[in-house]
LONUVO-579706 format. One record per residue (C-alpha): residue number from 1; x, y, z. Coordinates in nm, 3 decimals, decimal comma. Layout:
<rs>
  nr       x       y       z
 NUM       X       Y       Z
...
</rs>
This chain:
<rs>
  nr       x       y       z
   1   1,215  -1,186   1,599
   2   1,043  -1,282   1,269
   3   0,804  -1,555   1,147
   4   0,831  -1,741   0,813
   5   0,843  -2,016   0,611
   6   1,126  -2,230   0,483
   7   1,117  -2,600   0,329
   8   1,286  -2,831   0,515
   9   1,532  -3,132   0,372
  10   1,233  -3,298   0,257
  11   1,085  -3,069   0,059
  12   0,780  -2,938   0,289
  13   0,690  -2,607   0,389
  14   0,753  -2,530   0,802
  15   0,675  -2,223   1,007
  16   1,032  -2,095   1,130
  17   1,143  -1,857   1,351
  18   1,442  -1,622   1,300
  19   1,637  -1,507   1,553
  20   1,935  -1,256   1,432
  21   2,033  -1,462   1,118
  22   1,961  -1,819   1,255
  23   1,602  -1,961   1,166
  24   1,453  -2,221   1,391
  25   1,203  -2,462   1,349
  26   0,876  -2,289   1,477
  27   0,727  -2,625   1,625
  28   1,097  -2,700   1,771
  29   1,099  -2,380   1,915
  30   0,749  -2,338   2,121
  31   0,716  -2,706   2,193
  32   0,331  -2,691   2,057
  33   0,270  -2,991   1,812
  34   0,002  -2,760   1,686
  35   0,256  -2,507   1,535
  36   0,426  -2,625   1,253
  37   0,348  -2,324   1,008
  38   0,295  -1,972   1,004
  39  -0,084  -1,949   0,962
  40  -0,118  -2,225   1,288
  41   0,126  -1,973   1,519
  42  -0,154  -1,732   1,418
  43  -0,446  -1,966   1,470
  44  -0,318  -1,970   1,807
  45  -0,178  -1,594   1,855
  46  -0,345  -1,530   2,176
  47  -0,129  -1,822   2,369
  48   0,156  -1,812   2,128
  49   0,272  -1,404   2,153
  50   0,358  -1,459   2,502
  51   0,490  -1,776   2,476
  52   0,731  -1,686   2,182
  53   0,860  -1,355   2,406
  54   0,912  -1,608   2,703
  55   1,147  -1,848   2,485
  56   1,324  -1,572   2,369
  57   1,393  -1,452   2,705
  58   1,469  -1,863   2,816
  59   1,742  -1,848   2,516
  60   1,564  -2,191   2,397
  61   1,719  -2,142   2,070
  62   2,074  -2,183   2,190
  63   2,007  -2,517   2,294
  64   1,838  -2,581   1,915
  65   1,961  -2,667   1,583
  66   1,906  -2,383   1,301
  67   1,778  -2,517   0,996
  68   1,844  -2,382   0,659
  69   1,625  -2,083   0,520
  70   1,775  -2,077   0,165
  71   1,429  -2,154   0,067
  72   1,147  -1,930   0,187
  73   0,796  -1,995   0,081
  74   0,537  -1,693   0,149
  75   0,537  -1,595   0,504
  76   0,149  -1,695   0,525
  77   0,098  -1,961   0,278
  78  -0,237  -1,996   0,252
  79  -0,428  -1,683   0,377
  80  -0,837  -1,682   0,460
  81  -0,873  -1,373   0,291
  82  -0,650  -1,101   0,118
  83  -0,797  -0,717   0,076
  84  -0,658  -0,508  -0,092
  85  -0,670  -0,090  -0,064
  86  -0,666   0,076  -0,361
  87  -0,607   0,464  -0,402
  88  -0,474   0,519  -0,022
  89  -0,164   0,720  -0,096
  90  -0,220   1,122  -0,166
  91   0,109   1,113  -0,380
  92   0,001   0,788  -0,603
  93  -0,348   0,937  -0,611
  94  -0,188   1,245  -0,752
  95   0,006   1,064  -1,013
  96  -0,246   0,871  -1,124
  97  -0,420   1,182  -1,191
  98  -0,162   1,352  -1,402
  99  -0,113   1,036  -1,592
 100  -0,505   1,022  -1,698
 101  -0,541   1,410  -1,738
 102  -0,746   1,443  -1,482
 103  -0,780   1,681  -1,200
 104  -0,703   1,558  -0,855
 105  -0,953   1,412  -0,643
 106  -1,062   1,559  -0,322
 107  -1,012   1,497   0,014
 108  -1,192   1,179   0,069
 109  -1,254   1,276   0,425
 110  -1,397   1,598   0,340
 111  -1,609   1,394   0,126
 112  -1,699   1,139   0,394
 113  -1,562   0,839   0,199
 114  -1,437   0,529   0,340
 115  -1,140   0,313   0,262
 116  -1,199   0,147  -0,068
 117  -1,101  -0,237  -0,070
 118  -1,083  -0,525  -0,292
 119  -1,003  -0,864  -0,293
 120  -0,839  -1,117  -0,473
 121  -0,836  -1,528  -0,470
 122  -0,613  -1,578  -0,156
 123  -0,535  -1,943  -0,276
 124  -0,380  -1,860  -0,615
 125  -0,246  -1,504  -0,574
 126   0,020  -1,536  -0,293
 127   0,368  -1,567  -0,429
 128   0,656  -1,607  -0,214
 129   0,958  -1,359  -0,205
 130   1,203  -1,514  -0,412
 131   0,986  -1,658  -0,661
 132   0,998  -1,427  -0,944
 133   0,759  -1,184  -1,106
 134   0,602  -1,401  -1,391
 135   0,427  -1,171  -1,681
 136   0,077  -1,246  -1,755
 137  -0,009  -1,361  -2,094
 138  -0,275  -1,109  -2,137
 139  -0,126  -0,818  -2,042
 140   0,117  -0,591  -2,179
 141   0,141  -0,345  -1,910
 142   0,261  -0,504  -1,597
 143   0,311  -0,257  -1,278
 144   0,536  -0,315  -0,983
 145   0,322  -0,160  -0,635
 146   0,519  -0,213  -0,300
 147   0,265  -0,203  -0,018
 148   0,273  -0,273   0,344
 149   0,090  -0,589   0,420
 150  -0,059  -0,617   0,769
 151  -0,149  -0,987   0,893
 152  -0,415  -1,015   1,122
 153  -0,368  -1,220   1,455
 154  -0,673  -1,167   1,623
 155  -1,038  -1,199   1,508
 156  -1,130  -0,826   1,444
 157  -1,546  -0,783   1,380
 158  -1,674  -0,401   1,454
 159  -1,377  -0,325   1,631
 160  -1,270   0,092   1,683
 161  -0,923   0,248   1,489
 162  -0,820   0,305   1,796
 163  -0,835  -0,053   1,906
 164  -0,737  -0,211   1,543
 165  -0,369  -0,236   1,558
 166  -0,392  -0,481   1,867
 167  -0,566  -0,739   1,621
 168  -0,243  -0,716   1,405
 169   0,072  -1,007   1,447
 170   0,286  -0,828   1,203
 171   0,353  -0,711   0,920
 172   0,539  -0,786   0,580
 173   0,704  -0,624   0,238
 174   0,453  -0,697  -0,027
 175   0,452  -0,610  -0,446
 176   0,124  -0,576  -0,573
 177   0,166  -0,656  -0,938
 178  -0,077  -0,523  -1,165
 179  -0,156  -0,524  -1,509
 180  -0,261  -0,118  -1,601
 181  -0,363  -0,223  -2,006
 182  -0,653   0,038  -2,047
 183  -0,854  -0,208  -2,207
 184  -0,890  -0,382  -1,850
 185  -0,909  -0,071  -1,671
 186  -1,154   0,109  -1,882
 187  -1,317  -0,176  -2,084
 188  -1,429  -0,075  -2,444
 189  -1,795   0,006  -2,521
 190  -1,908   0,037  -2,130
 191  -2,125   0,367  -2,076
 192  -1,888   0,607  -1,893
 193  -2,186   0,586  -1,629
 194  -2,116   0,227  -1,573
 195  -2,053   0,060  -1,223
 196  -1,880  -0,196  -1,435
 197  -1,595  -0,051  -1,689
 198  -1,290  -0,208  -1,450
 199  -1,143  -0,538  -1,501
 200  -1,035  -0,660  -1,148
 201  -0,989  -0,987  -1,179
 202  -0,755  -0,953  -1,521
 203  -0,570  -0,639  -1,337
 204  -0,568  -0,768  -1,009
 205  -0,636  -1,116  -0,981
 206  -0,389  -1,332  -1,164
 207  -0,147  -1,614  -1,018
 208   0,086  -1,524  -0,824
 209   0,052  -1,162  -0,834
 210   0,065  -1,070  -0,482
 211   0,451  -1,102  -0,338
 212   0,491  -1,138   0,058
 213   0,844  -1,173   0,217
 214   1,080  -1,222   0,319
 215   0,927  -1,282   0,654
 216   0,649  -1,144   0,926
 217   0,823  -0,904   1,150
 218   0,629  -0,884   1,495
 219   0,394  -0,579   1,534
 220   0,596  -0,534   1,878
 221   0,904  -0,445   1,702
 222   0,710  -0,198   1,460
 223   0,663   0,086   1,697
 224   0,424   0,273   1,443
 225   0,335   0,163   1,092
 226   0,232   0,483   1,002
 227   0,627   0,611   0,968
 228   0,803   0,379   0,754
 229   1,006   0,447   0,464
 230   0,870   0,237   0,170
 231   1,125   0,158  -0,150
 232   1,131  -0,030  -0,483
 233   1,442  -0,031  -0,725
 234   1,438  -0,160  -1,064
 235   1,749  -0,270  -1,188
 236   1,926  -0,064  -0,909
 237   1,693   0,235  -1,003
 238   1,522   0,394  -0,741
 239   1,119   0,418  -0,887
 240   0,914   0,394  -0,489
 241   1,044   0,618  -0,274
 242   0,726   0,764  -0,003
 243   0,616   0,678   0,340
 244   0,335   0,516   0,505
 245   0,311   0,897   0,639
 246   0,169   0,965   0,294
 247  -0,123   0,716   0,341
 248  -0,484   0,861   0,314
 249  -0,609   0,584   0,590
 250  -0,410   0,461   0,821
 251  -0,368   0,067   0,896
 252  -0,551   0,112   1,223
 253  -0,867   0,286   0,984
 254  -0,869   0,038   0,703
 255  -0,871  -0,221   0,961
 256  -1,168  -0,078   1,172
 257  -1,360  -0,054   0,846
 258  -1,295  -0,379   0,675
 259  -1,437  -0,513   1,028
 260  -1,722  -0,303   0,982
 261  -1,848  -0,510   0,707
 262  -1,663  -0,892   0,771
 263  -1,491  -1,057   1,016
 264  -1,128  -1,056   0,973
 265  -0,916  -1,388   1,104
 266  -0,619  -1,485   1,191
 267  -0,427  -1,503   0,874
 268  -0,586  -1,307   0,690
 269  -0,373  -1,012   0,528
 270  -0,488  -0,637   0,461
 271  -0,219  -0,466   0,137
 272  -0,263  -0,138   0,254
 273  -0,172   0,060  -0,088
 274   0,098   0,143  -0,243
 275   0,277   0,488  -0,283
 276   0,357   0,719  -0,596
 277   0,648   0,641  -0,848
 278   0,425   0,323  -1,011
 279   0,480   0,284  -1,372
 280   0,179   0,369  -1,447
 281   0,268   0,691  -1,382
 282   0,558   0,706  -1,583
 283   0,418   0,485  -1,897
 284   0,692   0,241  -1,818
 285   0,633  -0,111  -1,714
 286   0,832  -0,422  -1,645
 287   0,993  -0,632  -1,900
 288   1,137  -0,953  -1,824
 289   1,515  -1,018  -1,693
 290   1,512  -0,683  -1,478
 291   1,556  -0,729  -1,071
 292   1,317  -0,591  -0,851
 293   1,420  -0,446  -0,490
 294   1,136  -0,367  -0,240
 295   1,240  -0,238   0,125
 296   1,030  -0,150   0,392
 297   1,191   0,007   0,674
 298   1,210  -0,199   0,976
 299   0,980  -0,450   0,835
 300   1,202  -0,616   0,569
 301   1,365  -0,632   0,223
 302   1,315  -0,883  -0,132
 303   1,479  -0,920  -0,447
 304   1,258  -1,051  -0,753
 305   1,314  -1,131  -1,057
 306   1,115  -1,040  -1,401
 307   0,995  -1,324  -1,613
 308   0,801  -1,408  -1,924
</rs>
């Protein structure tokens, strides 16, 4: 079972719920007025989990009609809050390094560092999985990053790794498009010394630069997120090509932390990095008409395509 969002005959977003291939309508489906998108079945996780396992197992749906999905919005259309984890894969951490000369970074544990997070505006930056990848004016260098995007469920303040995961609903393919001009990421005339030579918002922060599809697959049907194959294509050429096994900290750790400092609600999503084979790395960036292909095992697959 899966949770998205599809627009309906009239033209509005609804939550849905797919089932196989069908999609049903998610307020049809749990008989809660209170449910007619994504982010409300979340708003209401704690009494809508159990109830969506117990119409499954009623077979509701066979007595429903399936509306159409040919038109999926973002899973979660309008997050709280979306962080973002930046440098949490050893072999894109390793890349990075080799692209910028520089010798590789140690162990953050050894070091006693914590996940490193960012945000970006959660209104404007959500994009949903077929719209396509639209080129920022400003930039010239435009990177693809597939990440795995946990949504939250549950309202998660100080609470342990080990108890982190149960605040998660599901999770979700996302593309994490940056821009990687050097002039953003190491801005002219700023003293090396400088808490301020990075660009975020110009790298990070544009419209429509964070892609989430094609739909939230259930954390109860993702035994472990920690072992799942994570692939991008470009024009059918294979660029991503890691695992979440390669992350530096895990879902359950970035999760714990983040909590540490805010409160993290239903709806909110966590990108938790992205793995090596970025163009950055390779000096080779997106131009417009190619097709993107992201795949996360078990969790989902999008096509996108490039424009200018």
């Amino acid at each position: 079972m899966q949770l998205l969002t599809y627009k309906d005959a009239a033209g509005t977003y609804r939550g849905g719920v797919r089932i196989g291939e069908k999609v049903f309508d998610a307020e049809q489906f749990t008989g809660r007025a209170d449910c007619s998108s994504t982010l409300s079945l979340l708003q209401h996780w704690e009494e809508v989990e159990p109830l969506l396992a117990e119409r499954l197992a009623q077979r509701v749906h066979e007595q429903l009609t399936a509306v159409s999905a040919e038109h999926l919005g973002a899973p979660v259309l309008y997050p709280g809050a979306v962080y973002c984890a930046a440098a949490n894969y050893r072999d894109h951490m390793h890349g990075m390094a080799v692209r910028l000369n520089q010798p590789d970074e140690p162990d953050p544990r050894e070091l006693d560092i914590k996940p490193y997070h960012f945000t970006v505006p959660a209104q404007t930056c959500i994009a949903g999985p077929h719209e396509p990848v639209k080129l920022p004016w400003f930039g010239e260098n435009i990177d693809w990053e597939i990440e795995l995007v946990a949504v939250i469920g549950r309202p998660a303040r100080q609470v342990s790794a080990e108890n982190a995961l149960n605040c998660v609903a599901g999770y979700m393919v996302g593309n994490d498009v940056s821009v990687r001009d050097m002039r953003y990421l190491k801005i002219p005339n700023v003293p090396l010394q400088s808490l301020f030579r990075s660009d975020f918002i110009a790298m990070k922060g544009f419209d429509k630069s964070c892609t989430t599809g094609p739909w939230l697959t259930l954390a109860s049907d993702v035994p472990d997120p920690q072992h799942l194959a994570l692939k991008l294509w470009i024009d059918g050429q294979l660029m991503q090509n890691s695992s979440t096994e390669q992350m530096v900290f895990s879902v359950a750790e970035q999760i714990a932390y983040l909590s540490s400092r805010v409160t993290l609600w239903p709806g909110d999503l966590v990108f938790t990095g992205t793995p090596a084979g970025t163009g950055m790395e390779r000096d080779r960036f997106l131009c417009a008409g190619e097709t993107l292909r992201l795949q996360i095992e078990g969790v989902g697959e999008m096509t996108q395509e490039v424009v200018r």
